[in-house]
C-alpha positions as CSV (number, residue, x, y, z in Angstrom):
1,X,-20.4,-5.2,14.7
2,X,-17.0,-3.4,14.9
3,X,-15.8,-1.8,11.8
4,X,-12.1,-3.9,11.1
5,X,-14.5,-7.0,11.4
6,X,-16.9,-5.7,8.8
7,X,-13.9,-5.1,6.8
8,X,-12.3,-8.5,7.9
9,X,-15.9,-10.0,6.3
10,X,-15.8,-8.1,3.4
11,X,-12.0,-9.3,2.6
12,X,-12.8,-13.0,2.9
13,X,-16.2,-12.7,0.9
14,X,-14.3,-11.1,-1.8
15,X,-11.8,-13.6,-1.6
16,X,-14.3,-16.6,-1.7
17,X,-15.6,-14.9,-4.9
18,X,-12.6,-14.4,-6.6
19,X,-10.8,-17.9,-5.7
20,X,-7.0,-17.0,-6.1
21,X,-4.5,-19.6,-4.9
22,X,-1.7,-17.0,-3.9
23,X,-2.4,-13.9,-2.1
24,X,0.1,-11.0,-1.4
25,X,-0.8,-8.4,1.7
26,X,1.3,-5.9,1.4
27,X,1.6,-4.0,4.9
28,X,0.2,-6.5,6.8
29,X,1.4,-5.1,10.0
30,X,-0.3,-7.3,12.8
31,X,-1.1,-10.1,10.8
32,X,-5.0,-10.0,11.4
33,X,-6.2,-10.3,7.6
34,X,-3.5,-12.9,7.1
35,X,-4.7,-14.7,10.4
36,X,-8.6,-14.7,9.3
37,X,-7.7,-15.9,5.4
38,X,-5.4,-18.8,7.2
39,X,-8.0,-19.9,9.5
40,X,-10.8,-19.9,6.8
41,X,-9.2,-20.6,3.6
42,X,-5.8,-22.7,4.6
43,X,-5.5,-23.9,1.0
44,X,-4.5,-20.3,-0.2
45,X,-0.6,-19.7,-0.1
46,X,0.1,-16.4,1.7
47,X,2.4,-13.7,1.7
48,X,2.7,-11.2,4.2
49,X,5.0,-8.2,3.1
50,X,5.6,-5.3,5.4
51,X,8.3,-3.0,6.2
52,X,9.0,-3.3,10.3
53,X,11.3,-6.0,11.4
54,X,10.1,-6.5,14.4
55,X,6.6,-6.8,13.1
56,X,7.7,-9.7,10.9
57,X,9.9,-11.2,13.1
58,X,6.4,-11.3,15.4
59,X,4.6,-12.8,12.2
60,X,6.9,-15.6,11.7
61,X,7.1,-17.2,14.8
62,X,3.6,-16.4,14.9
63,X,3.0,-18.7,11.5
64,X,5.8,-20.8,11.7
65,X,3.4,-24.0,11.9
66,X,1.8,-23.0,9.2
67,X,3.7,-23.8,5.6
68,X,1.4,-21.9,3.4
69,X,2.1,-18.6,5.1
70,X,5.0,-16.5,4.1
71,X,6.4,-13.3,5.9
72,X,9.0,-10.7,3.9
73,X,10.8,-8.2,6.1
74,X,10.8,-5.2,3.1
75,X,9.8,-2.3,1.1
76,X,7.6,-2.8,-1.8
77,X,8.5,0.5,-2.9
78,X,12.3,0.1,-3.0
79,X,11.9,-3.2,-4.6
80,X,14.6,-4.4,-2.0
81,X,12.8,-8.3,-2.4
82,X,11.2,-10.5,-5.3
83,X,7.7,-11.6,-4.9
84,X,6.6,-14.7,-6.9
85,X,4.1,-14.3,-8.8
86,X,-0.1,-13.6,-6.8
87,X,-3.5,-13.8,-8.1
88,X,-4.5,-11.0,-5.7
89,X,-2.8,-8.2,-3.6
90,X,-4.4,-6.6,-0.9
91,X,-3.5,-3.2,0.3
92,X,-5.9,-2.9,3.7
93,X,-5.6,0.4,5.1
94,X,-1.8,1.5,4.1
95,X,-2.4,4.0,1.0
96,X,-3.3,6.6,3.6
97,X,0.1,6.1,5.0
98,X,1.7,7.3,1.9
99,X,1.8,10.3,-0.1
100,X,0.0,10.1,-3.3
101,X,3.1,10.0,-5.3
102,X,4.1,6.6,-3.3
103,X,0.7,5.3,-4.1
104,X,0.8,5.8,-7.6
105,X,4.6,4.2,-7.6
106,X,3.3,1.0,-5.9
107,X,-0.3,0.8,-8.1
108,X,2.6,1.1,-11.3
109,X,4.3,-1.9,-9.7
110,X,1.3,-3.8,-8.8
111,X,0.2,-3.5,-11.7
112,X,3.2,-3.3,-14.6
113,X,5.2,-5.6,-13.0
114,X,3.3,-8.1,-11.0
115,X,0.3,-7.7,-12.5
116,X,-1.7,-9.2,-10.4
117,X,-5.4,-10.1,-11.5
118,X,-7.2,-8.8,-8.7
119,X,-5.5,-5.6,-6.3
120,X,-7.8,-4.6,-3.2
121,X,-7.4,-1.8,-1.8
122,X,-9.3,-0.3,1.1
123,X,-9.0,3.3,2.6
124,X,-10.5,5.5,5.3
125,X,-14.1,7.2,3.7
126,X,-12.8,10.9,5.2
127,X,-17.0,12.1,4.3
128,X,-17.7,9.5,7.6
129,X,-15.0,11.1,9.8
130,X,-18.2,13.7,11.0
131,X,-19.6,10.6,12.9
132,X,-16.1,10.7,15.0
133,X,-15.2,12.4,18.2
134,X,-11.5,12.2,17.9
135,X,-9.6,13.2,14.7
136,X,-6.4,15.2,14.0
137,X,-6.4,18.7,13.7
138,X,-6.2,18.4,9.6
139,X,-9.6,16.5,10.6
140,X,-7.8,13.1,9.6
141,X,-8.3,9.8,11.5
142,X,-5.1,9.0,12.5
143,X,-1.3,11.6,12.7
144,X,0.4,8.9,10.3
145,X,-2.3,9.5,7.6
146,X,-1.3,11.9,5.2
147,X,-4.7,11.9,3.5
148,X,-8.3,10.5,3.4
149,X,-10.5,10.5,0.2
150,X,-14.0,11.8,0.4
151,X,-16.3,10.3,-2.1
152,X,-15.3,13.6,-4.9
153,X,-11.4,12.9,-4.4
154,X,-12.0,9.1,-4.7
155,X,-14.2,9.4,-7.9
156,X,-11.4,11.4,-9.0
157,X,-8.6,9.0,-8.4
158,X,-10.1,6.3,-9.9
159,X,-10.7,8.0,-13.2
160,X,-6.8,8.9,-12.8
161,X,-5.9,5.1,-12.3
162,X,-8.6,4.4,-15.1
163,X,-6.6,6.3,-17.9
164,X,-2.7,5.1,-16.3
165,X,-3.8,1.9,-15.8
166,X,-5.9,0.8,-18.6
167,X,-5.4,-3.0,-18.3
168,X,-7.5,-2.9,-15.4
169,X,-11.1,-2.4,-14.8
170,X,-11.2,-0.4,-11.2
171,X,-14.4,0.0,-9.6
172,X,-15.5,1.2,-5.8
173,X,-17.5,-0.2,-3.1
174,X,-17.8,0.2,0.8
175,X,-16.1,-2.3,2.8
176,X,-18.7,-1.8,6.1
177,X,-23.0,-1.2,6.4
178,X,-21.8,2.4,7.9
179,X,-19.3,3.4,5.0
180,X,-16.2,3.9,6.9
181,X,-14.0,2.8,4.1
182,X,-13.8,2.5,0.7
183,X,-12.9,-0.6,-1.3
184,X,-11.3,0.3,-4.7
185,X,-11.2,-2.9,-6.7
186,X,-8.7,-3.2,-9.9
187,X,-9.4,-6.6,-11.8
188,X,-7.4,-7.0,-14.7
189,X,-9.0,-7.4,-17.9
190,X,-9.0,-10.7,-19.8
191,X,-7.3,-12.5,-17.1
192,X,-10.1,-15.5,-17.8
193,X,-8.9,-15.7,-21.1
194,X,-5.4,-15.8,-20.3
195,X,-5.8,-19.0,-18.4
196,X,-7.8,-20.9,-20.9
């Protein structure tokens, strides 16, 4: 099975599990992940947030039948739009796209300011990029990534999440049976008791 639909699997599974009823995607470029939580979960109200216009504009004709699905033309970064508040942001492949100061920025958002029970994130595993033929010459997978974790750099990221953002419990996992990405999981603590 191809990798983004192992991924795509491991997304809706962990969705299932965790039963939000608002979901934020930030970068959602194409759509897919919005597309596959629409199809098999239509009671979940969605929000698709990415910063090309013309990829939105693509999304909302795209959803326009679909009332539950939501597409913001914007920068989560520059805070240029307001999000209502999510039970659970997903970040599917975009860190990588950043530099690590931007990912800490947007982790201190997600997590300060929306706080968000559940964030996903998931991000190339640079230890499987051996099993590749094609990679850039800093040996990444793609020229817009400006890094890739291997499994000592991720370890070490997380304990530097752990102590910033010590509401949150932040674990790791891998998204596919070959262990092409990594799924870093932060699930804010007490959230159960907040509801009751």
């Amino acid at each position: 099975m191809q990798l983004w639909r192992q991924r795509i699997l491991y997304i809706l599974k962990f969705i299932k599990e965790k039963k939000p009823c608002r979901v934020l995607d930030l970068g959602c470029g194409n759509g897919k992940v919005l597309t596959y939580i629409c199809r098999c979960m239509p009671g979940i109200e969605l929000y698709g947030v990415d910063k090309s216009e013309k990829q939105c504009r693509k999304l909302k004709r795209k959803f326009s039948g679909h009332g539950n699905v939501n597409i913001i033309f914007g920068d989560f970064l520059k805070g240029d739009f307001e999000i209502v508040p999510v039970d659970m942001v997903l970040i599917i492949e975009v860190i990588e796209h950043l530099d690590m100061g931007e990912v800490f920025a947007l982790l201190q958002a997600l997590c300060f300011k929306l706080r968000a029970k559940y964030i996903l994130v998931t991000t190339p595993n640079k230890d499987y990029n051996k099993n590749l033929d094609i990679l850039t010459e800093k040996g990444l997978r793609n020229k817009d990534h400006k890094f890739e974790f291997t499994y000592e750099e991720l370890i070490a990221f997380m304990e530097r999440c752990t102590a910033v953002f010590c509401e949150y419990d932040i674990h790791q996992e891998y998204c596919d049976k070959s262990k092409a990405s990594y799924s870093i999981i932060f699930e804010r603590k007490n959230h159960e008791k907040e509801e009751s």
